[in-house]
C-alpha positions as a printed NumPy array, in Angstrom:
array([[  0.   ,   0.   ,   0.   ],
       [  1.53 ,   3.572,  -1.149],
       [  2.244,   5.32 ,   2.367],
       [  0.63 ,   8.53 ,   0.7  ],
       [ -2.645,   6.761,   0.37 ],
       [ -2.608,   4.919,   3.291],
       [ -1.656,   8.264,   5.103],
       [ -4.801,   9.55 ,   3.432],
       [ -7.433,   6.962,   4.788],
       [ -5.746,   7.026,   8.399],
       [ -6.215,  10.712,   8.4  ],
       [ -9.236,  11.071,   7.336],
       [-12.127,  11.967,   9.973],
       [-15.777,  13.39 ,   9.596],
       [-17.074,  16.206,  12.062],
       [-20.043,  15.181,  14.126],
       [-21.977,  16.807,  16.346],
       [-23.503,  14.287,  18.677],
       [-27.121,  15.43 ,  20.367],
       [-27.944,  13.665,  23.57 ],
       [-31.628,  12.059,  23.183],
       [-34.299,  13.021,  25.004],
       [-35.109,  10.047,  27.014],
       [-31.563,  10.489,  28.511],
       [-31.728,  13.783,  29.963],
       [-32.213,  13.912,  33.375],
       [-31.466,  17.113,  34.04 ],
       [-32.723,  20.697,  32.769],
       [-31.808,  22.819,  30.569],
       [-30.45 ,  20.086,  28.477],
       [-26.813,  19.733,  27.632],
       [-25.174,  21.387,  24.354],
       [-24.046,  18.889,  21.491],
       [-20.477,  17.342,  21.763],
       [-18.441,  18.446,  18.625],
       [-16.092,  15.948,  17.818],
       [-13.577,  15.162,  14.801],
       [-14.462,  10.925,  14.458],
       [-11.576,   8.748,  12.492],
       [-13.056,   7.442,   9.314],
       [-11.688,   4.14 ,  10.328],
       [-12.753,   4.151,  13.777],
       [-15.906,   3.   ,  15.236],
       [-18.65 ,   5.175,  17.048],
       [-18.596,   3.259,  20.059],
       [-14.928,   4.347,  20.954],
       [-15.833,   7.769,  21.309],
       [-17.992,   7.219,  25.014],
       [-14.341,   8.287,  26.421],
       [-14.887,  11.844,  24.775],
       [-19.083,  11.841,  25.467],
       [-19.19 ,  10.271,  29.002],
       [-17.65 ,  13.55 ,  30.669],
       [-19.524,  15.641,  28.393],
       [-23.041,  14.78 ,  28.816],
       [-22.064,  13.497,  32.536],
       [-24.265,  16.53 ,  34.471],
       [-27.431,  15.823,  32.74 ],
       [-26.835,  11.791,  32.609],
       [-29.102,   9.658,  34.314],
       [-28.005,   7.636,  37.132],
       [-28.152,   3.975,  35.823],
       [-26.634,   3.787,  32.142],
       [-27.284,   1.234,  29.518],
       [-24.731,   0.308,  26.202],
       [-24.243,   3.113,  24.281],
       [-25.743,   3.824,  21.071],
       [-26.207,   5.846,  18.161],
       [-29.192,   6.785,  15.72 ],
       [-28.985,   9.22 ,  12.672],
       [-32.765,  10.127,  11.985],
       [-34.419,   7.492,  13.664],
       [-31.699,   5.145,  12.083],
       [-29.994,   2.628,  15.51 ],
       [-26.475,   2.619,  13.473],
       [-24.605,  -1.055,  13.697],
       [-21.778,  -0.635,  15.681],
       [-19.527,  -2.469,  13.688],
       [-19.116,  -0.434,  10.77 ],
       [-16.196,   1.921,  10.337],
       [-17.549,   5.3  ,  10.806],
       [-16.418,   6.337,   7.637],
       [-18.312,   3.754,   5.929],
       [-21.896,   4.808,   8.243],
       [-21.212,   8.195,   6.649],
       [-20.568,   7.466,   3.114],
       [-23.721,   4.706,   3.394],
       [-26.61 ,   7.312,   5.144],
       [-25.651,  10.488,   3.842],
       [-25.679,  10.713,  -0.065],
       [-25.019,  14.364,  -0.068],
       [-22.438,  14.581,   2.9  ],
       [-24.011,  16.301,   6.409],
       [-21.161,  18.57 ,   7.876],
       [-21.235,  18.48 ,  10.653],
       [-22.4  ,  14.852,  10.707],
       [-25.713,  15.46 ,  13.281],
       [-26.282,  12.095,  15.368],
       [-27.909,  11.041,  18.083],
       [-26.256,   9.09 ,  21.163],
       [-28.128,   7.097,  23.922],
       [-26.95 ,   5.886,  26.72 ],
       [-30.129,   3.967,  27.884],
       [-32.887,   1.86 ,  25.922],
       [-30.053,  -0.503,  23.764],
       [-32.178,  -1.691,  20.523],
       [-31.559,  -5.382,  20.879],
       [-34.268,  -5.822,  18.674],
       [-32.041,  -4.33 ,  15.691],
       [-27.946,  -3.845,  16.974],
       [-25.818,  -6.739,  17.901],
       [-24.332,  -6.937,  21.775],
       [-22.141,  -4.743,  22.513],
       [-20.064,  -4.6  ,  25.714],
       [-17.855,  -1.392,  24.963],
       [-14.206,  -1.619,  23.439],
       [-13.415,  -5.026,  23.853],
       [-16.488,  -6.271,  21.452],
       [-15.297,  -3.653,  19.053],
       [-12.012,  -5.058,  19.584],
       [-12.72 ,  -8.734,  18.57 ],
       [-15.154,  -7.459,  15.888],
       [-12.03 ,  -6.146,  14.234],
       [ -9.075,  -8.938,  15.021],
       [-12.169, -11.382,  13.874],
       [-12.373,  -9.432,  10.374],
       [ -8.32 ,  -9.245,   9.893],
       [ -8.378, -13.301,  10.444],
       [-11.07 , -13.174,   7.822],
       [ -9.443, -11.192,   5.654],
       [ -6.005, -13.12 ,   5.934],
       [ -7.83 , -16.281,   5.201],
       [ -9.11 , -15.154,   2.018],
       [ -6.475, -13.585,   0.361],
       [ -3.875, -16.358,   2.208],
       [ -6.134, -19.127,   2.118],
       [ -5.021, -19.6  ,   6.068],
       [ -4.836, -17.264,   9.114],
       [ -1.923, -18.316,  10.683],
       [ -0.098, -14.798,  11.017],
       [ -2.913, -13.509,  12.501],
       [ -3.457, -16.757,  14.802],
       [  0.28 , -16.491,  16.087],
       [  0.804, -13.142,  16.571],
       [  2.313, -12.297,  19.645],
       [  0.362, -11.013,  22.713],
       [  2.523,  -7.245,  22.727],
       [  1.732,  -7.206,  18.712],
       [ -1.764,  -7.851,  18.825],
       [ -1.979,  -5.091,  21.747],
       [  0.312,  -2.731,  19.447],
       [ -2.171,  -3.554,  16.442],
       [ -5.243,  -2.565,  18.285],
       [ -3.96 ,   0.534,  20.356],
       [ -2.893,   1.905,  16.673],
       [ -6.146,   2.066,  15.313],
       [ -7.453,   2.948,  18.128],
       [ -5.669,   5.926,  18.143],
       [ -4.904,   6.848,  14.495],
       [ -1.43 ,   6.029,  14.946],
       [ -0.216,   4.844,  11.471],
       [  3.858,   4.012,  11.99 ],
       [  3.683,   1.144,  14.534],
       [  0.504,  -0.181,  12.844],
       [  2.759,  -0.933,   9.612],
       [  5.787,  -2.385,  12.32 ],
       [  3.332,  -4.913,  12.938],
       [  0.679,  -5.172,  10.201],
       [  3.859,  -6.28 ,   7.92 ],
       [  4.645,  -9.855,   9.659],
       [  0.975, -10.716,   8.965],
       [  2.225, -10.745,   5.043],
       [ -1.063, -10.145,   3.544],
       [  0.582,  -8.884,   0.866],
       [ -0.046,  -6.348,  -1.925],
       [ -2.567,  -6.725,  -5.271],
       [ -0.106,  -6.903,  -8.416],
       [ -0.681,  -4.104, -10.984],
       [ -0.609,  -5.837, -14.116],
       [ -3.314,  -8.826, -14.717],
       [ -3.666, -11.074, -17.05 ],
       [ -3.094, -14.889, -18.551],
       [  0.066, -14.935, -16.483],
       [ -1.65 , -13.55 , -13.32 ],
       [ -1.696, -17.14 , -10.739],
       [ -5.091, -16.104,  -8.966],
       [ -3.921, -18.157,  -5.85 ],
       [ -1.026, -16.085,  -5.394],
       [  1.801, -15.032,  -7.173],
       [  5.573, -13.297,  -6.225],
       [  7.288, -10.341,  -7.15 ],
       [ 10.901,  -9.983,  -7.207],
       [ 11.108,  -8.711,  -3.724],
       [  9.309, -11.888,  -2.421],
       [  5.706, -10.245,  -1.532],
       [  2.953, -11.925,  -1.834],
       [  0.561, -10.703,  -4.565],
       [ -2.999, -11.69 ,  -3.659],
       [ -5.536, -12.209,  -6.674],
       [ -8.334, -12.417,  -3.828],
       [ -9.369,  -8.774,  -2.342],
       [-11.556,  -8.967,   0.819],
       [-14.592,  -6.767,   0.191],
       [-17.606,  -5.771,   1.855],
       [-20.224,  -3.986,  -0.614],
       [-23.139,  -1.826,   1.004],
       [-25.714,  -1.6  ,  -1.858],
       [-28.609,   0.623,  -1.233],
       [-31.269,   0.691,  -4.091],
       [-33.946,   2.471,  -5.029],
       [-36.448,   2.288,  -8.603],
       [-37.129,   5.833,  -8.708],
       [-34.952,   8.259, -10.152],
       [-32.497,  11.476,  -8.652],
       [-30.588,  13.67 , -10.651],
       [-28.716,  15.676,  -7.262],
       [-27.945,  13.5  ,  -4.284],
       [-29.573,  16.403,  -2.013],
       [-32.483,  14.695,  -3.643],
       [-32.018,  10.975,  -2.614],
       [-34.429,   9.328,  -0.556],
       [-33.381,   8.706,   3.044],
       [-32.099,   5.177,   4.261],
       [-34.526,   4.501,   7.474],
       [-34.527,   0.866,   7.529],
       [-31.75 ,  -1.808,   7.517],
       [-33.578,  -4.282,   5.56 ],
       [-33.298,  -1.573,   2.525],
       [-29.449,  -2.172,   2.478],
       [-27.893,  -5.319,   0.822],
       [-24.743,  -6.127,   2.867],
       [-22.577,  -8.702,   0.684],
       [-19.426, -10.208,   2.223],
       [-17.659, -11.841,  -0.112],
       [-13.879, -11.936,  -2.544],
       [-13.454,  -9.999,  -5.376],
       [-11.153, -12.507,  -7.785],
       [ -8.571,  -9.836, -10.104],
       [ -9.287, -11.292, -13.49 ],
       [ -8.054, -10.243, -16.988],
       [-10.323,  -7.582, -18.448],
       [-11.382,  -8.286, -22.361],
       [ -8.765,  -7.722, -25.069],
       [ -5.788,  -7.523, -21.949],
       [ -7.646,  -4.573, -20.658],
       [ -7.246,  -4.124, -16.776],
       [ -9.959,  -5.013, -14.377],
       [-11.474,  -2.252, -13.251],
       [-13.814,  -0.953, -10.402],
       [-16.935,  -1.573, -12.757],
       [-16.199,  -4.982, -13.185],
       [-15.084,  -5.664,  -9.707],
       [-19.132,  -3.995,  -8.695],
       [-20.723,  -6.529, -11.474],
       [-18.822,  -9.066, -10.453],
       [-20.254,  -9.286,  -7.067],
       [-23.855,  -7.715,  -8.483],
       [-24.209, -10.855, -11.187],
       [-28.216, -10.492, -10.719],
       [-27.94 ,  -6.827, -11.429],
       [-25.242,  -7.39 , -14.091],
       [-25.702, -10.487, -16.301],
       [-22.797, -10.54 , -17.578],
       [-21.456, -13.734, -17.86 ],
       [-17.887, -13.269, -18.822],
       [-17.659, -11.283, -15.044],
       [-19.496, -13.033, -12.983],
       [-18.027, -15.87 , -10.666],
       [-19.073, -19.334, -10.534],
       [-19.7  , -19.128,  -7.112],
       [-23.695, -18.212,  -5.907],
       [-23.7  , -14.142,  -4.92 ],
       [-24.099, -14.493,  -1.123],
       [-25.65 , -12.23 ,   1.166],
       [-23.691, -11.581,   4.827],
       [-25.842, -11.558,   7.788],
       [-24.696, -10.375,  11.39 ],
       [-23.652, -13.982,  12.632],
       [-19.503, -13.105,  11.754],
       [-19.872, -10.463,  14.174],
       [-21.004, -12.774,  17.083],
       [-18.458, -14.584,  17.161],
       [-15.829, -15.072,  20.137],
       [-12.334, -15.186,  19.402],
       [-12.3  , -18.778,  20.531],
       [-14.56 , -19.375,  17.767],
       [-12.176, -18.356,  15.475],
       [ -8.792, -19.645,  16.947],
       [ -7.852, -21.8  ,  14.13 ],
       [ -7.896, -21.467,   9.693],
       [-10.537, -24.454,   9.76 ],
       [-12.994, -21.481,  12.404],
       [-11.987, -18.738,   9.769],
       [-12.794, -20.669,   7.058],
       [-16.196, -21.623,   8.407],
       [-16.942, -17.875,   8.779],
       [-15.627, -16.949,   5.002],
       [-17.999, -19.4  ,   3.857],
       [-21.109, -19.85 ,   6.659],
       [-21.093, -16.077,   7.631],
       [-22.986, -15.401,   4.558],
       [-26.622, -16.87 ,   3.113],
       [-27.137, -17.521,   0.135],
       [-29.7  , -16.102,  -2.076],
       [-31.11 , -17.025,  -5.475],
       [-32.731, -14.04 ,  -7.36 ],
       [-36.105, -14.827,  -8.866],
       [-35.807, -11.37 , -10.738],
       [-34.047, -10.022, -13.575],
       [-32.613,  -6.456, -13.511],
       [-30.974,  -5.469, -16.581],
       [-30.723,  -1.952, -16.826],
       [-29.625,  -0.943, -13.166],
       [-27.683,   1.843, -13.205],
       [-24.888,   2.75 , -10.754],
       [-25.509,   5.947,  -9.551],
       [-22.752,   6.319,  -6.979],
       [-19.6  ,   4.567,  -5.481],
       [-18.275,   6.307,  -2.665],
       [-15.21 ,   4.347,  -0.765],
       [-12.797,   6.11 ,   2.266],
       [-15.127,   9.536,   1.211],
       [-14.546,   9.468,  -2.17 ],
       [-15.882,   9.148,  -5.817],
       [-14.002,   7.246,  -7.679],
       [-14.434,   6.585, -11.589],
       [-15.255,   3.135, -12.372],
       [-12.546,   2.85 , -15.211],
       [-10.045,   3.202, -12.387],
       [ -8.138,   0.165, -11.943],
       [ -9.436,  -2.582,  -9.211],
       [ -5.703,  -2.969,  -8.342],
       [ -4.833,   1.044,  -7.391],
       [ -8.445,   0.695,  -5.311],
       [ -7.724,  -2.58 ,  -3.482],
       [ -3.775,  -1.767,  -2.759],
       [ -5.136,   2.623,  -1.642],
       [ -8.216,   2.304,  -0.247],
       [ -8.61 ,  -0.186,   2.087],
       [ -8.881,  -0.128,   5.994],
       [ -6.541,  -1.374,   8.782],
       [ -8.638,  -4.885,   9.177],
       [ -7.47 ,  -5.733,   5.373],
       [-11.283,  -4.98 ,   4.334],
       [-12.116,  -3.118,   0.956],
       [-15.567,  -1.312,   2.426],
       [-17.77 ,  -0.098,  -1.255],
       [-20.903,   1.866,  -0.709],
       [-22.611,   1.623,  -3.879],
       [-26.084,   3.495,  -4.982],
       [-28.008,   1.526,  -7.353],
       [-30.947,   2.809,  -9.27 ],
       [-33.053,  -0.493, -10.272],
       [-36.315,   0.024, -12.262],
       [-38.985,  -2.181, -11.046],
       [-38.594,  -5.966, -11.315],
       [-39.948,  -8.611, -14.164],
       [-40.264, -12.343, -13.079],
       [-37.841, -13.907, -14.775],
       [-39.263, -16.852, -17.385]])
């Protein structure tokens, strides 16, 4: 990863200004908003350090897991903030105005949470995913060394980019090559310095879609439900583009859209799968070995089989780390730039699809 880019995503942060609800105020007048600068690759429930003291006069005395709604939306705690805010806000809020609670925890919607430590495992659980995808094993992650894995963690969680690459470099997850092709080995390949080249890219692809039609994003309707966002957890294989082209962003989005995009020459042999929440549940004895990571590559996710054809969606948006990149751009530059500490490549994608017809 270019330390230019990679300086880019760890330094990029969204400005929020955090209401406290209602129901939560014990005391009158009610408190101001916090103001506070959020890491795009942190998570929201690492900032009750900053909000505790802050809203602490007007708290009520018995607290509940904190949480966090944007317009009536409980937001999974789980997701990088960055992602949240490229996902809910097609033309970007600044400040970012949220909600936090600190009673009432949705059950009903969000996950557990018990503070940083499930945040914690949420990510080391995703980085032994991702190694066992693009590695086909998670042993670097597995045997990393107790003072490592604390190094790893207290990096992110503080933005601090120089010992995260002292240690994320013994997990050799390796770079994507930049030239694909016949001679491209999908299960790995080496350059001359020895690096692994992986030819499988962990991504995670929001989709959000809608049949009728916005010309401004000011103008797009408003996410208010979960169940209107496809979540699909899945590789992205590099393959040679037609004619020796490269493979580029567009393909990588059809390739993992196949019942959106019927295009045959892109789309994987595999069945598109659909992630639920169950990866996120899991302990980090449940995933102490490659045959537990496999299991969640492959039993995290349900499959689905589409009983509709859409051909003539329309992408209408990809926004990844904040920005809008041009689907010509090369899969490789966005895998090897864009992608956050846990090894994921996180694509928020807005897809206009016209209304269905039953397939014969």
């Amino acid at each position: 990863m270019d330390m230019e880019a990679q300086r880019y995503v760890w330094d990029g942060a969204i400005p929020l200004q955090i209401h406290l609800h209602e129901s939560d105020v014990a005391t009158l007048p009610a408190p101001p908003p916090a103001l506070i600068l959020a890491p795009r690759i942190g998570y929201l429930p690492l900032l009750a350090s900053h909000l505790k003291p802050h809203f602490s006069s007007a708290l009520p005395p018995r607290l509940d897991t904190i949480w966090f709604e944007y317009k009536g939306l409980p937001l999974k705690w789980y997701i990088p903030t960055g992602v949240l805010f490229d996902l809910l806000c097609a033309e970007p809020e600044r400040p970012w105005n949220l909600t936090v609670h600190f009673t009432g925890y949705p059950g009903n919607i969000l996950i557990p949470c018990e503070g940083e430590d499930s945040v914690k495992w949420s990510f080391i659980n995703s980085l032994k995913e991702a190694a066992y995808i693009i590695n086909g094993n998670c042993k670097n992650v597995m045997n990393m060394s107790q003072p490592d894995q604390v190094e790893l963690w207290r990096s992110v969680l503080n933005g601090n980019l120089e010992p995260y690459r002292r240690v994320s470099t013994k997990l050799k997850l390796g770079t994507v090559g930049d030239e694909y092709g016949a001679k491209l080995n999908l299960s790995g390949d080496t350059d001359f310095s020895g690096q692994v080249k992986a030819g499988r890219v962990p991504v995670r692809l929001y989709v959000w879609s809608v049949s009728e039609d916005f010309e401004d994003l000011e103008d797009a309707p408003q996410i208010d439900s979960w169940d209107k966002v496809s979540y699909i957890n899945r590789p992205v294989e590099i393959q040679g583009g037609e004619g020796g082209r490269c493979f580029t962003l567009h393909d990588a989005v059809k390739s993992l859209l196949p019942e959106y995009f019927l295009d045959k020459s892109l789309t994987n042999e595999e069945s598109l799968t659909v992630g639920d929440e169950h990866e996120q549940r899991v302990s980090s004895e449940d995933a102490s070995s490659d045959r537990k990571a496999k299991e969640e590559v492959e039993n995290s996710s349900e499959h689905i089989t589409s009983c509709y054809q859409h051909d003539d969606a329309e992408i209408k948006l990809v926004r990844i780390q904040g920005i809008h990149p041009k689907l010509e751009i090369p899969f490789s530059w966005v895998a090897n730039n864009l992608m956050n500490p846990e090894h994921f490549l996180h694509i928020c994608v807005y897809l206009k699809v016209p209304q269905a017809n039953t397939m014969s």
